[in-house]
C-alpha positions as a Markdown table, in Angstrom:
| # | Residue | x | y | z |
|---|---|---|---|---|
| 1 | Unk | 173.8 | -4.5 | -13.9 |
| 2 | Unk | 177.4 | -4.3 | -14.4 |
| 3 | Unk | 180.5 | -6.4 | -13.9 |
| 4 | Unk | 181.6 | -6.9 | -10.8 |
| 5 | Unk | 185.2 | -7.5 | -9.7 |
| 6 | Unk | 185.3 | -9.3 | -6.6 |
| 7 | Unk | 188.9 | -8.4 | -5.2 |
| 8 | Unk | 187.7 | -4.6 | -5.5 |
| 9 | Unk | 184.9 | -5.7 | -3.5 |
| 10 | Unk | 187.0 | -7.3 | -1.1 |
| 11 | Unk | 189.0 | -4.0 | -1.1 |
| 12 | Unk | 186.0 | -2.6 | 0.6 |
| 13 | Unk | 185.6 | -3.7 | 4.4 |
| 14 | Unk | 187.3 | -5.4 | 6.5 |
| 15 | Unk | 185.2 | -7.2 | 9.2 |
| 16 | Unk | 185.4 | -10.8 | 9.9 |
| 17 | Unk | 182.3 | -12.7 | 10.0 |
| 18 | Unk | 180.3 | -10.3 | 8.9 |
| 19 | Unk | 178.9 | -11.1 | 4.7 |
| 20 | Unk | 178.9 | -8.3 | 2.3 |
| 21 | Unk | 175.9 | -9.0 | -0.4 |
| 22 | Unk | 177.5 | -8.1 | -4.5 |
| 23 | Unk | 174.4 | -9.9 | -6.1 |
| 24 | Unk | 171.0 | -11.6 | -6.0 |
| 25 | Unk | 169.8 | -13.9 | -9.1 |
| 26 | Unk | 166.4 | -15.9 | -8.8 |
| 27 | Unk | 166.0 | -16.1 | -4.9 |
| 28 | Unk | 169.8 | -16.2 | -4.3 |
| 29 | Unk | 172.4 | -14.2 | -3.5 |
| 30 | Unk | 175.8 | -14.0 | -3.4 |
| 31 | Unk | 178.3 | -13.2 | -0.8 |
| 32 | Unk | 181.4 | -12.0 | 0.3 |
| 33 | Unk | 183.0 | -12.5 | 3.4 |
| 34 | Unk | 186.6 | -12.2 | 5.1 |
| 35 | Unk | 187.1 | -15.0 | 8.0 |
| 36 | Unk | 189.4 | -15.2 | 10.8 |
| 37 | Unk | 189.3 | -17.4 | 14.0 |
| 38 | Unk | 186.1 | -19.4 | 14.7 |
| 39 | Unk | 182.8 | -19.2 | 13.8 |
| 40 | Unk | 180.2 | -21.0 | 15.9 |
| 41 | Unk | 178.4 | -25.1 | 15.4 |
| 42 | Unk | 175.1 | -24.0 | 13.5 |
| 43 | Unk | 172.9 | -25.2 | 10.7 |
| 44 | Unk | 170.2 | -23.9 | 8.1 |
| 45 | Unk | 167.0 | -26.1 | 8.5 |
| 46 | Unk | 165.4 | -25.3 | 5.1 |
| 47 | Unk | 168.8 | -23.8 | 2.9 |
| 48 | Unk | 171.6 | -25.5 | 1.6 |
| 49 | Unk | 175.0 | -23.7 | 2.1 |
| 50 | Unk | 178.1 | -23.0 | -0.7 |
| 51 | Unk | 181.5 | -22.0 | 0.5 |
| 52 | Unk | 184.0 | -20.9 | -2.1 |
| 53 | Unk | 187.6 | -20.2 | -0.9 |
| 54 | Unk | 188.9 | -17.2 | -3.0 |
| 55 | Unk | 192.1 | -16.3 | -0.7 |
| 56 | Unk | 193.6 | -19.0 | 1.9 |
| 57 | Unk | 192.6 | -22.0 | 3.3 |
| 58 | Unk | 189.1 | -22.7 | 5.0 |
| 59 | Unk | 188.4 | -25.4 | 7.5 |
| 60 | Unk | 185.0 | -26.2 | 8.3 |
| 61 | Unk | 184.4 | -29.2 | 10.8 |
| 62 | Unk | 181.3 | -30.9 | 11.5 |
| 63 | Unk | 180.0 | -33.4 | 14.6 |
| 64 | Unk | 181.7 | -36.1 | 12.7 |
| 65 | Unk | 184.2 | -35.2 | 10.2 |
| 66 | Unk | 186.8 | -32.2 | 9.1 |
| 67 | Unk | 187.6 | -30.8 | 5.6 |
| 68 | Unk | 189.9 | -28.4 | 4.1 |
| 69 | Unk | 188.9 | -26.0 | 1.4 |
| 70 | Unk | 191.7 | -24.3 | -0.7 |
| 71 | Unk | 191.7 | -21.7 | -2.7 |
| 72 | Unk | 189.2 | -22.5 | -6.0 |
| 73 | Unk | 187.7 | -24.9 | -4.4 |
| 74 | Unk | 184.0 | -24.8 | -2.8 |
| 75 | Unk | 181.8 | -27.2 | -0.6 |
| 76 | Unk | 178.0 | -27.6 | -0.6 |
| 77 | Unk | 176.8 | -28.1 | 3.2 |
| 78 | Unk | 173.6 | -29.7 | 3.0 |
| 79 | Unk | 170.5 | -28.4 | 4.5 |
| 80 | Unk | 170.1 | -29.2 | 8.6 |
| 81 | Unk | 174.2 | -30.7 | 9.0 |
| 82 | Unk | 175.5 | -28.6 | 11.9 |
| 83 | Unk | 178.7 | -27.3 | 10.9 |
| 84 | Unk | 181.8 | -25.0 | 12.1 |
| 85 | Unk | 184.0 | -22.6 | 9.8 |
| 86 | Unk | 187.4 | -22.2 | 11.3 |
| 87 | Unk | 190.2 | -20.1 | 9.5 |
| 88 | Unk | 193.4 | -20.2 | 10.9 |
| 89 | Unk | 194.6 | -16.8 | 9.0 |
| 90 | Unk | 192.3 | -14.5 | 7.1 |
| 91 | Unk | 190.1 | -16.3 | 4.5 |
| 92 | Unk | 188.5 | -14.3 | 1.6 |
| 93 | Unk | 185.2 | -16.4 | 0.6 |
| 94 | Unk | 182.4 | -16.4 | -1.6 |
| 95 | Unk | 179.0 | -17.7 | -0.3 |
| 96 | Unk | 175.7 | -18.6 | -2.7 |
| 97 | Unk | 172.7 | -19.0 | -0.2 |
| 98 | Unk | 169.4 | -17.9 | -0.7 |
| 99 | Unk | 167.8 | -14.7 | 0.5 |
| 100 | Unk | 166.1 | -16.6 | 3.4 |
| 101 | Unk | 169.2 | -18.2 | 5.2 |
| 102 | Unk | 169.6 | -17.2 | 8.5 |
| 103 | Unk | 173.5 | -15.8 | 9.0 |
| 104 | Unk | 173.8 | -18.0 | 12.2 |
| 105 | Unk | 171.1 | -20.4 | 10.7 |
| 106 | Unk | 169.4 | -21.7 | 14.9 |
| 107 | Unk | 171.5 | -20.1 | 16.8 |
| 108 | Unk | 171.4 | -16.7 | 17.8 |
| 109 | Unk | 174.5 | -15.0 | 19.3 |
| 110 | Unk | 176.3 | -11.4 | 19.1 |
| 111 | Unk | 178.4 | -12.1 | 15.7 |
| 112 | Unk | 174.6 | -13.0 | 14.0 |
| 113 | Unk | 173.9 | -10.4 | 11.2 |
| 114 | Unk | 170.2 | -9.3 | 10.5 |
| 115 | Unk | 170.3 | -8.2 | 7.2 |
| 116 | Unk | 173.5 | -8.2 | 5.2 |
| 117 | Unk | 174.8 | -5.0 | 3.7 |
| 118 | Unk | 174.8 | -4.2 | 0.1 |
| 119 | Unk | 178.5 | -3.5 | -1.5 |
């Protein structure tokens, strides 16, 4: 193991929507990912979810409520909640799921990712 800097990492691809893996601690892993436009309503049955906005402001909406995530700030979406990530201009993020979550948790759709590449 060695110390990882995540703005090189994010120096590293550019796709939207599409998680880069940096890590994996006891079942877990952690993720990058760049945003921009909509995602899609989805939820993880069995996993709960962190969002941690690094660059730029992250919405993510849900059947019965909205918030806003700034930078430094993160949000725990709780197992089976349906919810939407929206980012009006390109969000830098870090995600902390484990290695079973679904990228698209029940719904499959051609942005879904199998297996998330290793950066």
């Amino acid at each position: 193991m060695s110390v990882i800097n995540i703005q090189e990492k994010f120096k590293l691809f550019s796709a939207h929507w599409s998680p880069k893996k940096i890590g994996e601690l006891n079942g877990q892993q952690v993720l990058l990912a760049k945003l921009k436009g909509e995602f899609l309503f989805h939820k993880h049955d069995k996993e709960d979810e962190l969002f941690m906005v690094i660059k730029g402001s992250l919405d993510i909406e849900f059947r019965d409520k909205k918030i806003t995530l700034n930078e430094s700030e993160f949000y725990i979406v709780p197992k089976g909640v349906e919810h939407k990530p929206i980012a009006k201009e390109e969000v830098h993020i870090l995600l902390f799921e484990p290695l079973s979550i679904k990228h698209t948790g029940n719904i499959i759709a051609n942005i879904t990712v199998e297996t998330y590449e290793s950066i």
